[in-house]
C-alpha positions in Angstrom: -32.9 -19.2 -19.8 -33.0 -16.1 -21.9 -30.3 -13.5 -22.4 -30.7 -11.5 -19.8 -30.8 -14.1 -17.4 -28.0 -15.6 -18.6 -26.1 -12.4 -19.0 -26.8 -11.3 -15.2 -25.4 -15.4 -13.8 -22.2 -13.9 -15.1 -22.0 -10.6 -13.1 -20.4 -10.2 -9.9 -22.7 -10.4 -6.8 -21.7 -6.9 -5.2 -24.8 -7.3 -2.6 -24.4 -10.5 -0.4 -25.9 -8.9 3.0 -23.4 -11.5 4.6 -21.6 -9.0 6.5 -24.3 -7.3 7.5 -24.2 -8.3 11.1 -20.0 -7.2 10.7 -18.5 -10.5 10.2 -16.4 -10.9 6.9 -15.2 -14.0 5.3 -11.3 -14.9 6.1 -10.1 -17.9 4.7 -12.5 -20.6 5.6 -14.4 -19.0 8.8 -15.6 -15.8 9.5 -14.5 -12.6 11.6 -15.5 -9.4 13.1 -14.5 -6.7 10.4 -12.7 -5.0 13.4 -10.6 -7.6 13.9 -6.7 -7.4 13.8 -6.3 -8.6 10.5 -9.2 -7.2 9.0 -8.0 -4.1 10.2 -4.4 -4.8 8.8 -5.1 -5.9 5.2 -8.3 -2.9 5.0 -5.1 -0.7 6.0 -3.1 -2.3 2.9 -6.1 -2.1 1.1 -6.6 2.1 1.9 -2.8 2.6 0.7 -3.8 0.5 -2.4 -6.5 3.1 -3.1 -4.1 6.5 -2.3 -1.5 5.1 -4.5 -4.4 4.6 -7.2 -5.4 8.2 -6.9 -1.3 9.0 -7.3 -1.2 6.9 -10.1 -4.0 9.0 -11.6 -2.0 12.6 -11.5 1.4 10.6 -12.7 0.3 9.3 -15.8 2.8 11.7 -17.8 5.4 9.9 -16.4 4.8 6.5 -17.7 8.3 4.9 -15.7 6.5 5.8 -12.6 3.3 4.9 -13.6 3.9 1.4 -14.5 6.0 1.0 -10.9 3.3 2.6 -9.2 0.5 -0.1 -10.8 2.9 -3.2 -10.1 2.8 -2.1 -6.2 -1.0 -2.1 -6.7 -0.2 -5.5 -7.7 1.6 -6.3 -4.8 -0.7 -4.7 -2.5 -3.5 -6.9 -3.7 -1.2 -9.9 -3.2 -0.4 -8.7 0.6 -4.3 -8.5 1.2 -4.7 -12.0 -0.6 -1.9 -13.3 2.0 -3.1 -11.7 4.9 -6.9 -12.6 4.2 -5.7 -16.6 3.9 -3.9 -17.4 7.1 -2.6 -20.8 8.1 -2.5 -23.8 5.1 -5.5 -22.5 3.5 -3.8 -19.7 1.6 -0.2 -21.3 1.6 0.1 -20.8 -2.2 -0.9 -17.0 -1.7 2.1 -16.1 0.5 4.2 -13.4 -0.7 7.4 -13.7 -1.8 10.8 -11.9 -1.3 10.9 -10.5 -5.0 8.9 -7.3 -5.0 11.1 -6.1 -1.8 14.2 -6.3 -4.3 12.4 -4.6 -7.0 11.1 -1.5 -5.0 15.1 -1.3 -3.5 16.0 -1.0 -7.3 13.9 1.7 -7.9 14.2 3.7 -5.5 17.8 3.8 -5.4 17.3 4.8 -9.3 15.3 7.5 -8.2 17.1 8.4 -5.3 20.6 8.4 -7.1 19.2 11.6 -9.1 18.0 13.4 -5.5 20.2 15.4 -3.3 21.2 14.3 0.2 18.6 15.5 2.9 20.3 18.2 5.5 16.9 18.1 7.4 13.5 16.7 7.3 10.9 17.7 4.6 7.3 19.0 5.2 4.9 16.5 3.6 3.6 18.9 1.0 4.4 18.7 -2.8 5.0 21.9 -5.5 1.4 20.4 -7.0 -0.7 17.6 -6.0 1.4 14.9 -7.0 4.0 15.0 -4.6 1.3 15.8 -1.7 -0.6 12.6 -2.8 3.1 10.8 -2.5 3.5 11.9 0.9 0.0 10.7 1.6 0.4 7.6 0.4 4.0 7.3 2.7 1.8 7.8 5.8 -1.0 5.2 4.8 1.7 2.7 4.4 3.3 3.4 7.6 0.2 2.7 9.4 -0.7 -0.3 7.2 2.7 -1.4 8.4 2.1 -0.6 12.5 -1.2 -2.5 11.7 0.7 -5.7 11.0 3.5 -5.3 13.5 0.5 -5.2 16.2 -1.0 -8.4 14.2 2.0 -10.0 14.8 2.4 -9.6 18.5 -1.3 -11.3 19.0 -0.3 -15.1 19.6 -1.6 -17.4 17.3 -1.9 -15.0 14.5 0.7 -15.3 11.0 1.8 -13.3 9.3 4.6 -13.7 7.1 7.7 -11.0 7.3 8.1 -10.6 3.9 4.6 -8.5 4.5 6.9 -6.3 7.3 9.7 -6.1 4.8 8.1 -4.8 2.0 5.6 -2.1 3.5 8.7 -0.4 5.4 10.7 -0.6 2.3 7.8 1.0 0.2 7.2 3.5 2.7 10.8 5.0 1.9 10.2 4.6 -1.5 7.2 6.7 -1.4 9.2 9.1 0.4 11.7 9.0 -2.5 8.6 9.4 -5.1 7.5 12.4 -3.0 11.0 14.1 -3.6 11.2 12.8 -7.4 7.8 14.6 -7.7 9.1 17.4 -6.1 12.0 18.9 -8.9 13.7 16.1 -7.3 14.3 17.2 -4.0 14.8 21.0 -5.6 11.4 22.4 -4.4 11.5 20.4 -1.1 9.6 22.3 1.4 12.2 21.8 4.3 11.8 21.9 8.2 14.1 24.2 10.3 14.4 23.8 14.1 12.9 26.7 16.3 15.1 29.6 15.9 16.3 28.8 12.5 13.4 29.4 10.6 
């Protein structure tokens, strides 16, 4: 075998053409990529990639930046839990932990905010709080996604999944606001006739 051959068995086969037909591989079978659970983990797995592009305009702030890539973390475990149902992926279950460690920081953050009157605008005084807010909606519905996995009978999923996408959806609400002068350039809603 030369070099090169031996240099390209060690690269990662991108191109498989097994989903080609739109099946995916999920734990030991296979499954229509618009299944409920592909759709559910893809859903984690677009939130993983907004909170990515966050992470790129945050960098400054190294505190944030370093939460913001261990929920990347997490994410990737959800998806690795969600992708492995049943005994197959027993050891890939998530656990309770990262729920505790998201509560912790955002009531850190949150301690330094200003008590909402009203409800804010998703918008941001630069891009960083915008992205924030963006990523707060892709969570939601990665969250709604596994709810509606959950009512299918026969289907897993483990609740620490629930748990921790609802929590991190407040906390990217909080991030929003941190981003935001801390709540001081809030772009706030106003009922009709108040605005």
């Amino acid at each position: 075998m030369t070099t090169k051959d031996a240099s390209s068995e060690k690269r990662t086969r991108v191109v498989t053409r097994l989903g080609d037909a739109g099946e995916t591989q999920v734990g030991k079978g296979r499954m229509l990529k618009c299944a409920p659970r592909v759709e559910a983990y893809g859903t984690v797995d677009e939130a993983n990639s907004t909170i990515g592009v966050l992470r790129t305009t945050v960098q400054v702030d190294e505190r944030l930046s370093g939460w913001l890539r261990s929920i990347q973390i997490d994410l990737f475990d959800i998806g690795a839990d969600l992708s492995m149902p049943g005994d197959v992926g027993a050891k890939l279950r998530f656990k309770p932990e990262p729920v505790a460690r998201i509560e912790a920081q955002l009531e850190e953050l949150n301690a330094a905010q200003p008590r909402l009157a009203n409800f804010v605008l998703p918008t941001g005084a630069d891009m960083t709080g915008a992205f924030a807010h963006l990523a707060r909606t892709i969570v939601r519905r990665a969250e709604r996604r596994i709810v509606a996995l959950a009512q299918i009978k026969g289907e897993e999923v483990n609740p620490e999944i629930q748990r921790y996408l609802n929590r991190l959806a407040d906390f990217m609400f909080i991030v929003a606001r941190h981003l935001n002068g801390d709540g001081a350039k809030d772009d706030v809603w106003a009922p009709r006739g108040q605005r």
